[in-house]
C-alpha positions in Angstrom: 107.2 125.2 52.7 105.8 125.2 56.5 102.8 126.2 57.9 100.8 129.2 56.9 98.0 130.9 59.6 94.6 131.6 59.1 92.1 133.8 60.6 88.6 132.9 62.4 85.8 135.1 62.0 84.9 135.6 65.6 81.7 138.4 66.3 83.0 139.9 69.2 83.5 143.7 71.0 86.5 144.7 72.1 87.2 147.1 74.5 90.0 148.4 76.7 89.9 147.9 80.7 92.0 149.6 83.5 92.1 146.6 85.6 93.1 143.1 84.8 91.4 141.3 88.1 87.7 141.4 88.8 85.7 139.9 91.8 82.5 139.8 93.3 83.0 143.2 95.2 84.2 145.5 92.6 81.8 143.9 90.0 79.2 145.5 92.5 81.1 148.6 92.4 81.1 148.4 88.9 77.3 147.5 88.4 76.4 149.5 91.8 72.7 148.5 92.6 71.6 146.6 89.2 69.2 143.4 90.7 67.6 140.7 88.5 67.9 140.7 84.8 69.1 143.8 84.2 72.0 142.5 86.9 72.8 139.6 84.6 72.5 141.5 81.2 74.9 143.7 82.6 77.5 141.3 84.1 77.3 139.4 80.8 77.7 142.7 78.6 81.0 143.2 81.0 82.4 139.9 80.7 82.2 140.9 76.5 84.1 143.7 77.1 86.7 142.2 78.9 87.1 139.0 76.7 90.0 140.0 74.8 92.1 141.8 76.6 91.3 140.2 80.4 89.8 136.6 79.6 90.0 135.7 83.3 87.4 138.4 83.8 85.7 136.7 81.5 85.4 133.9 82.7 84.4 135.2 86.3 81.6 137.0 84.9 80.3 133.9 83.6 80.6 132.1 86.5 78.5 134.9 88.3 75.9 134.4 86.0 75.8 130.9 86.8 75.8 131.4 90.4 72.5 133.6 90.5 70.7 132.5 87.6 68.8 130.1 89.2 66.7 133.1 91.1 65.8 134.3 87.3 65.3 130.7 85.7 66.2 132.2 82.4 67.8 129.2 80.5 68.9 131.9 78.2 70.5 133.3 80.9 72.4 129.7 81.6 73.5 129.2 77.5 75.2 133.0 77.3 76.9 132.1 80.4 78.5 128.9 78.8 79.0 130.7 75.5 80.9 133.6 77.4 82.8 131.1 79.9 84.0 129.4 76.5 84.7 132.1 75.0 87.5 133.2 77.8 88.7 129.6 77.8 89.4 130.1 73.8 91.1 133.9 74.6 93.2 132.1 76.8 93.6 129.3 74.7 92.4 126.6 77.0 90.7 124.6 74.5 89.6 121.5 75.8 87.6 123.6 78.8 86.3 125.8 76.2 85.3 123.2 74.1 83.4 121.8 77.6 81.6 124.8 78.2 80.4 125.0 74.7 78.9 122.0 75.0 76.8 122.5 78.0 75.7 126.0 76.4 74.6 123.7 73.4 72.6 121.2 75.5 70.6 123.9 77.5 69.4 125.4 74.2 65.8 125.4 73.1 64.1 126.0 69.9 64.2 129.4 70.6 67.9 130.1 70.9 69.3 128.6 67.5 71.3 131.8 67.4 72.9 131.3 70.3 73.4 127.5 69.3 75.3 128.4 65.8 77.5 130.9 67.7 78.4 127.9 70.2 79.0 125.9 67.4 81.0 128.5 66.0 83.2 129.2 68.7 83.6 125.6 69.4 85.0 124.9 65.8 87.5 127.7 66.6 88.9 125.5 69.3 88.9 122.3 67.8 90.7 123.8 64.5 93.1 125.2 67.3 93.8 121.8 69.0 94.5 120.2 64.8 91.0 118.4 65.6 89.7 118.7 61.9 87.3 116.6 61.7 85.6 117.6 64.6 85.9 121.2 64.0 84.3 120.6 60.8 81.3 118.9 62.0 80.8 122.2 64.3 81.8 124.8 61.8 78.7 122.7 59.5 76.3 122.5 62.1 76.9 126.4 62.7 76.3 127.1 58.9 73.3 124.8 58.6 71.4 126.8 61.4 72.8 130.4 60.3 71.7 129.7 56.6 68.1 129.0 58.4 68.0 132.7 60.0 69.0 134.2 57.3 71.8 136.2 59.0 74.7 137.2 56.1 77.4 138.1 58.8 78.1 135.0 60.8 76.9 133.1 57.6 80.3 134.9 56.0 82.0 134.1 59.2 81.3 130.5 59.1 82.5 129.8 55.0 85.9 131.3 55.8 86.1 128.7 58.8 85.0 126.2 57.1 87.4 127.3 54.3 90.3 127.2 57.2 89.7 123.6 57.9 90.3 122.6 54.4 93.2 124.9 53.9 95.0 122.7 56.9 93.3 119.7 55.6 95.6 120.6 52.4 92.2 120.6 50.4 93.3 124.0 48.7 90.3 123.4 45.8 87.7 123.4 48.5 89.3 126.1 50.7 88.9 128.4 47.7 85.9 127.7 47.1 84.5 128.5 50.4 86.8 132.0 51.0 85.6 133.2 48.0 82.0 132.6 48.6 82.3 134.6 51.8 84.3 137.3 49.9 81.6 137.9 47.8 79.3 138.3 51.3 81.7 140.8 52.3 82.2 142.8 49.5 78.6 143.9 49.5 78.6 144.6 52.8 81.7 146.8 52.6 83.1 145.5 55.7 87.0 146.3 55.1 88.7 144.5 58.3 86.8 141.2 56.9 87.8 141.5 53.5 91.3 142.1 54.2 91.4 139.1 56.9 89.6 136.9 53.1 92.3 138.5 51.3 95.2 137.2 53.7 93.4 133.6 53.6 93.9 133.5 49.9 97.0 134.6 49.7 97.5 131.6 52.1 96.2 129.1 49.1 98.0 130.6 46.3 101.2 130.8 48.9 100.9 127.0 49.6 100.2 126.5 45.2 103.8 128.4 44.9 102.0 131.1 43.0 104.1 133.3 45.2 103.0 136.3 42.7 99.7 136.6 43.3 99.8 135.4 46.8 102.4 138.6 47.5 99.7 140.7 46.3 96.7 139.4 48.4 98.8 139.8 51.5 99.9 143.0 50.5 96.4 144.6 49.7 95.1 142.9 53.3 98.3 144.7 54.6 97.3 148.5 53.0 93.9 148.0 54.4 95.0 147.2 58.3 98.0 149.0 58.5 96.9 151.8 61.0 94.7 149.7 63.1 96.1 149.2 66.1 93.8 146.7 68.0 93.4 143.4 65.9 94.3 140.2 67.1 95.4 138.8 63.6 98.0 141.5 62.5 100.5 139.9 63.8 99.5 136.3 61.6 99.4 138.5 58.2 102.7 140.2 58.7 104.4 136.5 59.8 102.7 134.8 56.6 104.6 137.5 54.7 107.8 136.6 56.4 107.3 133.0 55.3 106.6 134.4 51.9 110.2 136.0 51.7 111.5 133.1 53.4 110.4 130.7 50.8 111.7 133.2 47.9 115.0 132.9 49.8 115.1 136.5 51.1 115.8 136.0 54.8 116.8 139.3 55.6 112.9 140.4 54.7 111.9 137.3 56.0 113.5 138.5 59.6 112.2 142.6 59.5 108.6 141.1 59.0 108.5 138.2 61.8 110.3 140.9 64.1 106.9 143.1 63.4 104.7 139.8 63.9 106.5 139.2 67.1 106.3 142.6 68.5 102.0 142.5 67.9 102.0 139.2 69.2 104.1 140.7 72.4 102.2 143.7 72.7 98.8 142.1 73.3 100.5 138.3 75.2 99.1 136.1 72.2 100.4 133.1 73.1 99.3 131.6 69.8 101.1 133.9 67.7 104.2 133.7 69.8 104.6 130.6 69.6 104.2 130.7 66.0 106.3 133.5 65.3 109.1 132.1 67.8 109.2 129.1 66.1 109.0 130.8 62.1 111.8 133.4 63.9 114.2 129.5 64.6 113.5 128.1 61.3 114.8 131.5 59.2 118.0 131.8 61.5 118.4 127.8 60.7 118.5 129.0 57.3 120.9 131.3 58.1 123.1 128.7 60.0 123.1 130.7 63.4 122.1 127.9 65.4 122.2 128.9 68.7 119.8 131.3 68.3 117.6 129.2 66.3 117.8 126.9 69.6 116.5 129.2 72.0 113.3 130.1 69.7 112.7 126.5 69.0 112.7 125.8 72.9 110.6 128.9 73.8 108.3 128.6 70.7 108.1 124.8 71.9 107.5 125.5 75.6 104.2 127.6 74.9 102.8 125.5 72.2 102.9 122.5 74.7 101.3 124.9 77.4 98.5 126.0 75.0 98.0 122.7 72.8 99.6 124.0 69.6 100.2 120.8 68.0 101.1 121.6 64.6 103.4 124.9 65.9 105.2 121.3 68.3 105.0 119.1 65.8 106.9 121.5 63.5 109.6 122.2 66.0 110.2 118.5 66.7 110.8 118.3 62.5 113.4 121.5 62.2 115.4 120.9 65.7 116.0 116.9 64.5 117.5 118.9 60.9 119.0 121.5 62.9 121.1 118.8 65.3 121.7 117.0 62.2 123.3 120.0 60.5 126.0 120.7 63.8 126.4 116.7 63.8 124.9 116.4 67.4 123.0 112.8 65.4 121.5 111.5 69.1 119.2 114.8 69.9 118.5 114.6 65.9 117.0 111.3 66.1 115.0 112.0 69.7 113.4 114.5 68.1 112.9 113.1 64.7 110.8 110.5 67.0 109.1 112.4 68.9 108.1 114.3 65.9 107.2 111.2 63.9 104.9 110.1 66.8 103.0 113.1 66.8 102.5 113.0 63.0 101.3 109.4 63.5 98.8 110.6 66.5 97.3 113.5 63.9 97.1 112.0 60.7 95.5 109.3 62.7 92.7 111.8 63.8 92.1 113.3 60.7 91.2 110.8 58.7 88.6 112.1 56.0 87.1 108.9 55.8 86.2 109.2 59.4 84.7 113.0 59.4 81.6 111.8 57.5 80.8 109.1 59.9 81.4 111.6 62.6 79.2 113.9 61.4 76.4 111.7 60.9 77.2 110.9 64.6 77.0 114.1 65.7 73.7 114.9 64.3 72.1 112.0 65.8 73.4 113.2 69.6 72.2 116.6 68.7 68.8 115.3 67.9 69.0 113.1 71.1 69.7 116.0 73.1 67.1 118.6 71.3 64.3 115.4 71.9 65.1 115.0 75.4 65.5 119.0 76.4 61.7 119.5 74.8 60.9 116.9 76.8 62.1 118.0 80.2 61.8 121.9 79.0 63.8 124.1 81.6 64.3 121.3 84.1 67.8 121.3 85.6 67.6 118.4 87.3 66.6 116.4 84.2 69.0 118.4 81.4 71.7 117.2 83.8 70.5 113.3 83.3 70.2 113.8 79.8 73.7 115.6 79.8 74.7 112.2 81.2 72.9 109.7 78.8 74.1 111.5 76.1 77.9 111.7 76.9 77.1 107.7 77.1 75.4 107.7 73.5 79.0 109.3 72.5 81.3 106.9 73.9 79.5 104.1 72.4 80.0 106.1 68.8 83.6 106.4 70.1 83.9 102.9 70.6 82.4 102.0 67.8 84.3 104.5 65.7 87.4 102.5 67.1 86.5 99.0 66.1 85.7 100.2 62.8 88.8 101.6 62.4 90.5 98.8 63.7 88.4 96.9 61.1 89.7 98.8 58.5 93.3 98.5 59.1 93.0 94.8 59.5 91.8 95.4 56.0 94.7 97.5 55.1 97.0 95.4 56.4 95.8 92.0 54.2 95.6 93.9 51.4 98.7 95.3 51.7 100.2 91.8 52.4 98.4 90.1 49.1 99.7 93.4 46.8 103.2 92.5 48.4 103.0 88.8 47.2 101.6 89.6 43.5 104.5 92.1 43.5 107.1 89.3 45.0 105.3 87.4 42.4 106.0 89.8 39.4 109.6 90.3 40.6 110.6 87.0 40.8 108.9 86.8 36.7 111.0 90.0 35.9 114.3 88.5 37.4 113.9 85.1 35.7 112.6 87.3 32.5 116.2 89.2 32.5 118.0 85.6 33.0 116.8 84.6 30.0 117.2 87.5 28.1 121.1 87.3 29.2 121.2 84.2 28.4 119.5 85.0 24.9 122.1 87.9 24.8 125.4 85.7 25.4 123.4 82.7 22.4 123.1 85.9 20.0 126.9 87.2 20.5 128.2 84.0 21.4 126.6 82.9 17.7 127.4 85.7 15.5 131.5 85.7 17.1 131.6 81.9 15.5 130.2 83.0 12.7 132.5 86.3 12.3 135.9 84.7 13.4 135.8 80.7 14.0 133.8 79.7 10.9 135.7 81.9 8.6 138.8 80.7 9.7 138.4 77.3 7.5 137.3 78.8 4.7 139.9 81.3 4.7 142.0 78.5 4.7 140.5 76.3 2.1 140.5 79.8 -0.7 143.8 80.6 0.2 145.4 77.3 -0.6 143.0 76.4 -3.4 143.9 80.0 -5.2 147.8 79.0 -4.5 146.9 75.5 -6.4 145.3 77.1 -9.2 147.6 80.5 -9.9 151.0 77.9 -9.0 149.7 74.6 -10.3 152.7 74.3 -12.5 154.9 75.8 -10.4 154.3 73.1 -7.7 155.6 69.7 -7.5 153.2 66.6 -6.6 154.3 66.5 -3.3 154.0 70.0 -2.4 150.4 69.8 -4.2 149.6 66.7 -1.8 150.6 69.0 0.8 148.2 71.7 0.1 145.4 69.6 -0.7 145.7 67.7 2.4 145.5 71.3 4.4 142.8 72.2 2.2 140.8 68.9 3.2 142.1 69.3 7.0 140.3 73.0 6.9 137.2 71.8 5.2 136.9 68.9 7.7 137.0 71.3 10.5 134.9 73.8 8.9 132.1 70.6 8.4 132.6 69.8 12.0 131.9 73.3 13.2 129.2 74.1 11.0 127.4 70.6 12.0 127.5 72.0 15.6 126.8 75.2 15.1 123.4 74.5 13.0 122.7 71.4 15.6 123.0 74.1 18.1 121.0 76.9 17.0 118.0 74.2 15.9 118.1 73.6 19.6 118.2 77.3 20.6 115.4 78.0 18.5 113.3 74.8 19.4 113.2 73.2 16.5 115.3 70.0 17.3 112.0 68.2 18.9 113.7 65.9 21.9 113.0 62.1 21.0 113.5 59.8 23.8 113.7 55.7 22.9 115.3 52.6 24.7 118.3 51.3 23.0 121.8 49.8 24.1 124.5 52.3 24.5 127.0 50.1 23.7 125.7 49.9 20.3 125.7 53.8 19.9 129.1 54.2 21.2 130.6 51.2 19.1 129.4 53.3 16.2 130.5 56.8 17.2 133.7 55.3 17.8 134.3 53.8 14.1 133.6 57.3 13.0 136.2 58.2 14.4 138.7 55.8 13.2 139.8 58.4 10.6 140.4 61.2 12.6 142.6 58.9 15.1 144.6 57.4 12.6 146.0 60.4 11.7 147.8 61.1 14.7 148.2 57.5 15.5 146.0 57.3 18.5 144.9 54.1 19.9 141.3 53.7 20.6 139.4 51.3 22.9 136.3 50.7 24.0 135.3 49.4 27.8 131.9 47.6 28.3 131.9 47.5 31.8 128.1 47.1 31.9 125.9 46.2 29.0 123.1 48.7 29.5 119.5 50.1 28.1 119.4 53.4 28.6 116.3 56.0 27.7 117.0 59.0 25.6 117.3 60.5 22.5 120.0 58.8 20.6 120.5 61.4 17.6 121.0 63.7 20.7 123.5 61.2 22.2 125.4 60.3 19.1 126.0 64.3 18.9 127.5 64.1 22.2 129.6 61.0 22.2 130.9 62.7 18.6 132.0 66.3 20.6 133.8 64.3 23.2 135.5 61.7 21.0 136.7 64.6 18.9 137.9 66.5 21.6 139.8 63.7 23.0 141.9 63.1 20.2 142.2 66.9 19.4 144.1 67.2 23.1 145.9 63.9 22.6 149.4 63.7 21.9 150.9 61.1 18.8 150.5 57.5 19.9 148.3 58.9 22.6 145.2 56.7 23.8 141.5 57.3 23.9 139.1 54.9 26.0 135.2 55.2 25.8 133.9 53.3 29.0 129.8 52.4 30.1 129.3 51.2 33.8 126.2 51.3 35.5 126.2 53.7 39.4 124.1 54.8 41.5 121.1 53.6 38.8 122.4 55.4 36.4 124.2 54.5 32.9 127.8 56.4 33.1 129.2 57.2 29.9 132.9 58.5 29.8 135.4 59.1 27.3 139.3 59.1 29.0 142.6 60.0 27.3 146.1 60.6 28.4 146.5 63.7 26.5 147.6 67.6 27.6 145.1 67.9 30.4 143.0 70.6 31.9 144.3 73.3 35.1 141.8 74.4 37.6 141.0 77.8 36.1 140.6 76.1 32.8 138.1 73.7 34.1 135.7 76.5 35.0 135.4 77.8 32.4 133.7 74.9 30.4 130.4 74.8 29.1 129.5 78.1 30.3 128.3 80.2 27.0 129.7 83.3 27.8 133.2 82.1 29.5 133.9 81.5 25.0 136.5 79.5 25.9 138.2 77.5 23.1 142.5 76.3 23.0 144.3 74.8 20.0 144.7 71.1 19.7 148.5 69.3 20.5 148.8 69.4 16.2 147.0 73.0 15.8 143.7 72.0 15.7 141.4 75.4 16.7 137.7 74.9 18.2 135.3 77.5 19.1 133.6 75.7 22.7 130.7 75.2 21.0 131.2 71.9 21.2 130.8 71.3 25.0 127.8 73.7 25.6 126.2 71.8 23.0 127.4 68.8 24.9 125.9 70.1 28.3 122.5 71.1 26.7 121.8 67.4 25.2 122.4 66.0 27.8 120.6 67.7 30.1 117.5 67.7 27.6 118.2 63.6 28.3 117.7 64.3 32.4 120.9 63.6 32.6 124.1 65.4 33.9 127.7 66.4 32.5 131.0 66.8 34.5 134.8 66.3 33.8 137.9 64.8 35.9 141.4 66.2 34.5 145.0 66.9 35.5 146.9 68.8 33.2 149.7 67.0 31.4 148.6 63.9 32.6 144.9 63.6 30.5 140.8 64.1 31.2 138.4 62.2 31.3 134.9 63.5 30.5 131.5 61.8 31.7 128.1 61.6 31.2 124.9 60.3 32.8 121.6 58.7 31.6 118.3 57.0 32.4 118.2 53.3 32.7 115.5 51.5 30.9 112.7 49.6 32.6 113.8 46.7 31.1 117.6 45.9 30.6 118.8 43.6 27.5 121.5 41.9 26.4 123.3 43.6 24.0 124.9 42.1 21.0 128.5 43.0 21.6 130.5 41.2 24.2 130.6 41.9 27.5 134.0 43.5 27.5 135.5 44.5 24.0 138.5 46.4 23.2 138.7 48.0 19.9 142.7 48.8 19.0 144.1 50.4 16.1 147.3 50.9 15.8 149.5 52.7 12.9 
């Protein structure tokens, strides 16, 4: 939803000249012989009239004042001359020599002229809400309420909640902005003042418009509609009926949308408000976006553009930089889209930057203390010139040392930001980095839990599938069979049960060690000894496909580690050499010392492993598993386990093979401190032979 308008409260006459130029002769025509006061309160009662149709008229009849006052030396005389030279600067939306004017009318006021003071305050917050300079308007639209609540005075009291509630309403504070419309609706509801409470009416059908409570907000704007409708000279018409527009633009009824910013731009046309043509022109671009026809949405963006730069319209630019970058985006023309997404993006640095609520208190607390500075120092000096001029000076000092110190503070503050920004972005590096090693091991926990439950469902039934089957085919064909054939089946039955044994062994060794419960054991002790005795295990095994083994003591060597963990791993290997060994095959267990490390390898000359083969060993989820040269099935338990032992030993695990031509698996350990003898020869080899 864009932008929706508000309306300022503004005590003012308006009245219709004949002439749009006024100088010093024909205001003598005008005023004919008038001298002295009556002179002034007459020039000054002119330059009213003129304000809001001919603001340069205005303004000249201000600076008359100021030219001849100093024959009356009437300092009241000086502060309405301000006042009414800053009020034609606002009518003409010149707001930074409005808001200039308005402060000199503020310094020359006494104690006696708090009237006049809240009404410069007023006027003043009217141009700083006009130039998007919240938090300074604010601190005006305040000080205006604080004295108006002192004289007791219920209309400009009323005026100055609704601005006050404007500010907030742009602020986006909608809870507040309620809060003060409706306390000057009630004001204005005992007064019976109509124009007002249709102007309170609009302003909160604004807040339920930007709530999406486009119901009741329809039916504020509708009842401030019924009561305006034939009045022909008010300034705001033209907002209310282009706040409607945005109403029916939002429901998605363009075609309503376009009748009622037509009427909005024909009010703002008939009485050259630049502020509301440049906010119609550029609601009039964003509906025919809508509509797709771009190149009219063009030529309102650049003329609705054109006069919000000439009259300071920030938001009206700022909005205009945001919908041309979508429109150039929407006909593909991506350059002009991104020069103008920049240009908007700088602007919405520059007044978020400004508004900082943080920054309003400390500004008004500021402000208050130049006031008093100024009030002090004008009592002193009274009606002076001379010296109101000096203190006009010192006091513009006073505020650029708030400025700068208002800077450095804020500069303070973002260094602030910025660290803390910097120390949330490492706890959160921090956290990320425990997440992502978190999910690792719950993969990893995953692949254990399926890789354990497939052995369980498929490989460790397998042998006792086996072992039933032929044991029922004993028993219900015992006398069928001959001993030979009986031999036969036993023989299966014990190969199956074997292999069942073997895989269960692992499979419990490994989930122990999965679940922590095989405690790691390291001692010093001769890995020859170990080996020598792992290798008589499997004597059996060996025999049975006449494979020779040997044993290669390159290096008798003390090594440090567990060896109920080691024995577990020279078993895996050992079997898995003779499973992939051919008849009359060979198996050779070697120890040599490299590199300060005991090497431990088991070589045979059996079918070999390929490339892509090799990869996938003793990785848990690659499940790969082949059946031996006579059959023999495996599930690749038996490596992980491998891998995992001996890495719980600080050691490391690798394999050299070609297939066809054999493998040769290794293994690394700590050296003890102390190296021994051991009791087997230096160099043994162990044959057996069928």
């Amino acid at each position: 939803m864009r932008r929706l308008f508000f309306f300022l409260l503004l005590i003012c006459q308006f009245f219709s000249a004949n002439t749009t130029v006024l100088n010093r002769d024909s205001l003598r025509i005008i005023l004919g012989s008038q001298q002295g006061l009556q002179y002034l309160v007459s020039v000054y009662q002119l330059g009213e009239d003129y304000l809001n149709d001919f603001p340069d008229s205005t303004i000249y009849c201000a600076d008359e004042i100021l030219s001849v006052v100093d024959t009356c030396s009437d300092s009241l005389a000086v502060v309405k001359a301000y006042y009414l030279k800053g009020q034609g600067f606002y009518r003409k939306s010149d707001y930074l020599n409005s808001i200039k004017n308005l402060k000199k009318a503020i310094t020359y006021c006494d104690k006696s002229q708090e009237k006049e003071k809240a009404d410069c305050y007023n006027v003043m917050g009217n141009s700083l809400t006009k130039s998007d300079n919240y938090k300074l308007s604010l601190s005006s639209y305040f000080s205006s309420l604080h004295i108006r609540n002192s004289l007791g005075d219920s209309l400009p009291i009323s005026a100055s909640l609704n601005n006050i509630g404007n500010v907030f309403f742009e602020m986006e504070d909608y809870k507040k902005a309620l809060e003060y419309y409706e306390k000057s609706m009630s004001i204005k509801e005992k007064q019976n003042d109509v124009v007002s409470v249709s102007i309170l009416q609009t302003n909160l059908g604004n807040v339920y418009h930007k709530l999406n409570n486009e119901k009741d907000a329809l039916s504020y704007y509708m009842k401030a509609l019924n009561l305006i409708d034939k009045e022909e000279d008010l300034v705001w018409k033209s907002v209310l009926l282009e706040n409607i527009g945005q109403l029916f633009l939002d429901r998605g009824e363009i075609s309503k949308c376009l009748d009622y910013y037509q009427l909005a731009l024909n009010e703002a046309e008939k009485r050259d408000d630049k502020v509301s043509l440049a906010s119609v022109k550029s609601s009039l671009a964003i509906a025919y976006l809508k509509k797709k026809e771009y190149d009219i949405a063009v030529i309102n963006f650049e003329e609705a553009l054109s006069i919000a730069k000439d009259i300071g319209m920030r938001k009206v630019e700022l909005d205009c930089y945001y919908y041309m970058s979508d429109l150039y985006v929407q006909t593909k023309n991506y350059k002009k889209s991104i020069a103008y997404f920049r240009l908007y993006d700088d602007m919405r640095a520059r007044i978020n930057k400004e508004n900082n609520s943080k920054e309003i208190a400390e500004f008004q607390a500021k402000f208050q203390a130049e006031k008093m500075d100024a009030e002090n120092e004008i009592l002193k000096q009274k009606n002076i010139i001379q010296k109101l001029e000096l203190h006009k000076q010192k006091s513009q000092n006073i505020f650029l040392v708030c400025i700068g110190l208002l800077i450095i503070s804020l500069l303070i503050y973002l260094i602030y930001i910025t660290r803390v920004r910097a120390k949330l972005y490492k706890i959160l590096s921090k956290k990320n980095a425990i997440i992502s090693e978190n999910n690792n091991s719950l993969t990893k926990l995953i692949a254990t839990k399926d890789k354990f439950l497939s052995i369980i469902a498929h490989d460790l039934k397998n042998p006792f599938n086996t072992v039933l089957g032929f044991t029922d085919l004993i028993i219900y064909r015992f006398d069928e069979l001959d001993d030979e054939k009986r031999l036969e089946y036993i023989k299966i039955v014990n190969k199956s049960a074997l292999q069942g044994s073997l895989l269960l062994n692992n499979l419990l060794t490994w989930s122990r060690s999965q679940m922590g419960v095989l405690k790691y054991n390291p001692q010093y002790f001769a890995i020859s000894e170990i080996v020598q005795e792992e290798l008589e295990g499997l004597e059996g095994k060996a025999l049975t496909k006449g494979i020779t083994l040997h044993l290669e003591i390159i290096d008798n060597l003390m090594v440090s580690a567990d060896p109920n963990m080691i024995r577990t791993v020279l078993r895996n290997l050992g079997n898995n050499a003779i499973k992939f060994t051919k008849e009359k095959g060979r198996v050779v267990f070697s120890i040599r010392a490299r590199n300060g490390k005991a090497i431990i390898s088991v070589k045979d000359n059996g079918i070999g492993l390929n490339i892509n083969e090799q990869s996938k060993l003793f990785h848990l989820d690659s499940n790969h598993s082949r059946p031996g040269t006579m059959g023999e099935r495996g599930t690749g338990l038996g490596l992980i386990l491998c891998k995992d032992f001996v890495e719980k030993n600080g050691g490391q695990i690798g394999l050299t093979s070609q297939e066809d031509i054999g493998s040769e698996f290794w293994f690394s350990l700590s050296l003890s401190k102390e190296q021994k003898k051991s009791s087997i020869p230096l160099r043994i080899e162990e044959a057996m032979q069928v």
